[in-house]
Each structure stands twice: as C-alpha cells, then as structure tokens.
VEXDREN-2710 file (C-alpha; in Angstrom, 1 decimal):
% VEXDREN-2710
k/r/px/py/pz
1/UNK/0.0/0.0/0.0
2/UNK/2.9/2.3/0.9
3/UNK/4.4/1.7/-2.3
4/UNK/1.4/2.2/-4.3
5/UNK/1.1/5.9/-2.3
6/UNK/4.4/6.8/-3.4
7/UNK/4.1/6.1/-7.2
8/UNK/1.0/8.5/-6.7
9/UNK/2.5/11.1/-4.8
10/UNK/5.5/10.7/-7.6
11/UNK/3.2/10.7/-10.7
12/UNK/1.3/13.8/-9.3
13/UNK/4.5/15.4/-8.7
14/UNK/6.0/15.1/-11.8
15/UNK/2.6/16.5/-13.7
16/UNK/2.9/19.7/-11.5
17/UNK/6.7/20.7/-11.8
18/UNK/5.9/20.2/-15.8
19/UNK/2.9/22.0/-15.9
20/UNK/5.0/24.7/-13.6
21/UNK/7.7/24.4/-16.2
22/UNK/5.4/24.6/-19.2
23/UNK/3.6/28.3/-17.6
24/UNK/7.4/29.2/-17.3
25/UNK/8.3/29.1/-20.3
26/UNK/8.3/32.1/-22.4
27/UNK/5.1/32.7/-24.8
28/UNK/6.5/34.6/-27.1
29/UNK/4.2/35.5/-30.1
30/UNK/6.0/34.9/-33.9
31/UNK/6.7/37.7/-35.9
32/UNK/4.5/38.2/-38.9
33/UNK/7.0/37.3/-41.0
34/UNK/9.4/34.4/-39.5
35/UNK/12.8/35.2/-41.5
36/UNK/12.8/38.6/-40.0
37/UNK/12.8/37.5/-36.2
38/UNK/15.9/37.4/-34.0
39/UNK/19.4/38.5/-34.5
40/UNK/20.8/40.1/-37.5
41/UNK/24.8/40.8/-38.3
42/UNK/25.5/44.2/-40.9
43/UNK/27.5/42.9/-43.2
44/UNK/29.9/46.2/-43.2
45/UNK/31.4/46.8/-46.5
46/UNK/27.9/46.6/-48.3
47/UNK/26.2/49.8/-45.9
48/UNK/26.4/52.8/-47.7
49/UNK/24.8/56.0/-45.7
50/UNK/24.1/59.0/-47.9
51/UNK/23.5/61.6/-45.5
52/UNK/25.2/64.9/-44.7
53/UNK/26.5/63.6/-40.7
54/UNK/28.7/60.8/-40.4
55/UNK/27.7/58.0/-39.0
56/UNK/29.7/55.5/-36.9
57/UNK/28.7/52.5/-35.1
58/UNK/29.8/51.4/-31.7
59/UNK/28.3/47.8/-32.9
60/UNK/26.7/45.8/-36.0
61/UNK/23.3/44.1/-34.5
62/UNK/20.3/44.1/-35.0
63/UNK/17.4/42.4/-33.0
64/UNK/13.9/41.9/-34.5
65/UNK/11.2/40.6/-32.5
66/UNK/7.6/41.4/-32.3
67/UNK/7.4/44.9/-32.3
68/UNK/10.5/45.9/-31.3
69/UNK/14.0/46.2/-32.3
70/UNK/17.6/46.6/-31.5
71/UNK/19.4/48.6/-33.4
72/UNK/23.3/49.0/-33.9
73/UNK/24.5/51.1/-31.4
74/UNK/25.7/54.4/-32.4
75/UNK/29.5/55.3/-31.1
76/UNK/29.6/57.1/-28.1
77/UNK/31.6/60.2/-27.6
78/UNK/35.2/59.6/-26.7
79/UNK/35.9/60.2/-22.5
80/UNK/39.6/61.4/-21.7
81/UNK/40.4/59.5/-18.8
82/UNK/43.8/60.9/-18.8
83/UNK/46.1/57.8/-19.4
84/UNK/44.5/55.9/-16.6
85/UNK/42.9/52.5/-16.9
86/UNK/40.2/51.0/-14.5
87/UNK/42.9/49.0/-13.0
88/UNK/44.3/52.5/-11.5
89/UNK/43.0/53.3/-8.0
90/UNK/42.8/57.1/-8.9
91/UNK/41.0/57.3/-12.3
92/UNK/38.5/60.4/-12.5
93/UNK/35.1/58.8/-11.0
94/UNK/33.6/61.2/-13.4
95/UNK/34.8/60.8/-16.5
96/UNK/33.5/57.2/-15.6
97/UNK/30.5/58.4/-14.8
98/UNK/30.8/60.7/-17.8
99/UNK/31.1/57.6/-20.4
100/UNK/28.5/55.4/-18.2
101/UNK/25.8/58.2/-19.4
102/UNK/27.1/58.5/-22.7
103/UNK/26.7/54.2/-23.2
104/UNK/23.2/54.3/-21.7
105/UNK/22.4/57.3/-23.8
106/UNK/23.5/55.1/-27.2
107/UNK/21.5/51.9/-26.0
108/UNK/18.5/54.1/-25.7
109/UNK/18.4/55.7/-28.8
110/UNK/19.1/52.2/-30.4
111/UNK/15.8/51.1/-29.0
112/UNK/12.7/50.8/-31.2
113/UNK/10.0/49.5/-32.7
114/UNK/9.0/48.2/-36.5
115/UNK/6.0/47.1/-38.2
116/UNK/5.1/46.2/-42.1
117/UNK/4.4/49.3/-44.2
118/UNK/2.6/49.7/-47.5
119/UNK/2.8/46.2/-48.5
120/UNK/4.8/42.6/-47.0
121/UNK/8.7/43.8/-48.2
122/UNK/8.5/47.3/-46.7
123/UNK/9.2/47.9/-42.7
124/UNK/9.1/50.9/-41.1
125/UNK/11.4/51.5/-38.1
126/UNK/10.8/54.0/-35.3
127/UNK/13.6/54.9/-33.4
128/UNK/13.8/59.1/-33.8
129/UNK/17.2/59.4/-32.2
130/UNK/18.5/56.9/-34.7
131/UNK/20.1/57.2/-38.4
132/UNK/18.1/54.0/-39.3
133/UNK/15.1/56.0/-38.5
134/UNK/12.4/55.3/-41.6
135/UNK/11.2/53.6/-44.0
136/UNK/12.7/50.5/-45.8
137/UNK/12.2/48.2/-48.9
138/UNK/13.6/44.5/-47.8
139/UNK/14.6/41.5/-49.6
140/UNK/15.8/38.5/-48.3
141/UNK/18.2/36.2/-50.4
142/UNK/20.8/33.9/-50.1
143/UNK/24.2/33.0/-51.3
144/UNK/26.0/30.0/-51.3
145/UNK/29.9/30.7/-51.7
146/UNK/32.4/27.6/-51.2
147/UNK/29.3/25.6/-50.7
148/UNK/28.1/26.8/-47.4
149/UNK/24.6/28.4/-47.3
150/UNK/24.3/32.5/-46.5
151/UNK/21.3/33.8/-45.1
152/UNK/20.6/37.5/-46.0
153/UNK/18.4/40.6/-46.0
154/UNK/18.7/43.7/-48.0
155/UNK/17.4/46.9/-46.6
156/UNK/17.3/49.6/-48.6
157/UNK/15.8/53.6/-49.3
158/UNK/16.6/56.7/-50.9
159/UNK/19.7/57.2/-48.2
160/UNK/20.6/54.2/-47.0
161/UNK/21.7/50.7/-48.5
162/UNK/21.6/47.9/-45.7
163/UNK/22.8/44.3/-46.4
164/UNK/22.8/41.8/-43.1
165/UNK/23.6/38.4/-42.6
166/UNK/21.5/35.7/-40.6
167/UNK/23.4/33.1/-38.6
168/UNK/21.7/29.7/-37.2
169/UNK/23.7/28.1/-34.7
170/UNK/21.5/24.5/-33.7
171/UNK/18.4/25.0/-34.4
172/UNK/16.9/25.9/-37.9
173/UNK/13.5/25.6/-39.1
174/UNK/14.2/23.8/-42.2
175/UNK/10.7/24.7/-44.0
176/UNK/11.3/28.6/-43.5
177/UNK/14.9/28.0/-45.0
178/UNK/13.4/26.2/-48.5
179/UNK/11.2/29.1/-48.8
180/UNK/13.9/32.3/-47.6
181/UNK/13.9/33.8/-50.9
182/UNK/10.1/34.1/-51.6
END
C-alpha cells in the first residue's frame, strides 16, 4: 500500500513541476514574418549612408522581435580618462561616470519599434534618435559561396543601402529555409 502511495505522490508530482515548467516558459508570439525574427549581423562593407552627418557605429546588431528592435549602437563620444585605466586606483570617478551616461544614452536611442508598411517587403522602423530612423524596402536572399549556405536581407531607401547576414547556430526551421527567398 505504501508503495502504491508513493508512485502517486511521484506521478502527481512530476505533472505539476511540468505544468510549472510549461507556464514558465516564455510565450513569445511569432513575428509576422518568421525570417525577419531574431538576430541580425550588418554585413559592413555593403552599408552605404548617404547623408550629410557621419555616421559610426559602436556595434553591427540588429534584433527583431515582435514589435520591437535593437538597433546597432551608435558610437559614443570619446571620455579622456587621462592615461589611466580601471585598473588605477585614482582614475576620474567622473569621467566614468561621464562615459557610463554616454553608453546608456546610445542603448536608448538604439531602441525601437517596426511594423510592415505599404505592402509585406516594406518595414518601417521608429527609433527618432536613430540614423536607421524610416522607411525601408527589404529582400531577403541567399548565397552559397564555397558551398556553405548565407542567409541575407537587403534593406534599402533613398539614403541608405543595408545588407545583413543571418546566422543559425542549432536549431533551424528547415521549411522557413526552403522558402527564404520568396
């Protein structure tokens, strides 16, 4: 009888740490278009900015998800710290504080949102503070140089010509790969 209690108590354990588990997990909804979520990589020397200010980049992701976005970040202004290094016991709290700000500031303004414009292979990115601020034709293609697969999307406006590079490390789903370039 004991042991029959046990396998009970065990079963009804087990269905309530993986219905625990299950509520855990994250619900996140899919994007309206699949190839578009996740993590992006600018493929530098295909970007070409036309604008009057120059425009440097502190890094090259991008991060689609639902609604939002993560843009690259946008390089911050240089802090003298006067030779010192955060290893030295008497660097300038301030100028630390001074490039602290200055990093926040950039992640903030790299933060936005993006939804389908006009048709499905236009997006429109909001994110004022940010040169990628607007509107943008896209086009997803791949190549396959020395017989590995690239997976790619091609941004592009009046100003700005974007070309960024997917990467799948583990898991793929295979059925959105067949279709990438329709």
């Amino acid at each position: 009888m004991e042991i029959r209690l046990n396998h009970h108590v065990f079963v009804l354990l087990t269905i309530i740490v993986i219905s625990l588990m299950s509520l855990s997990c994250s619900n996140r909804p899919i994007c309206v278009d699949s190839r578009l979520d996740g993590y992006w990589n600018m493929v530098l020397d295909s970007l070409v900015i036309n604008r009057s200010a120059k425009v440097e980049f502190g890094s090259i992701n991008f991060n689609f998800t639902c609604k939002n976005v993560e843009l690259p970040l946008l390089q911050t202004p240089r802090v003298d710290f006067k030779g010192k290094t955060l290893l030295d016991a008497d660097i300038n709290e301030d100028s630390l504080k001074k490039d602290w700000s200055n990093y926040q500031k950039a992640i903030r303004e790299s933060n936005g949102t993006w939804e389908l414009y006009s048709s499905k292979d236009s997006i429109k990115i909001h994110a004022p503070a940010h040169p990628f601020n607007g509107q943008y034709k896209i086009a997803f293609y791949k190549v396959k140089p020395f017989g590995q697969e690239h997976y790619l999307m091609r941004m592009s406006n009046d100003s700005t010509y974007i070309v960024c590079e997917k990467f799948f490390s583990g898991y793929a789903d295979f059925d959105m790969l067949k279709n990438w370039e329709k």
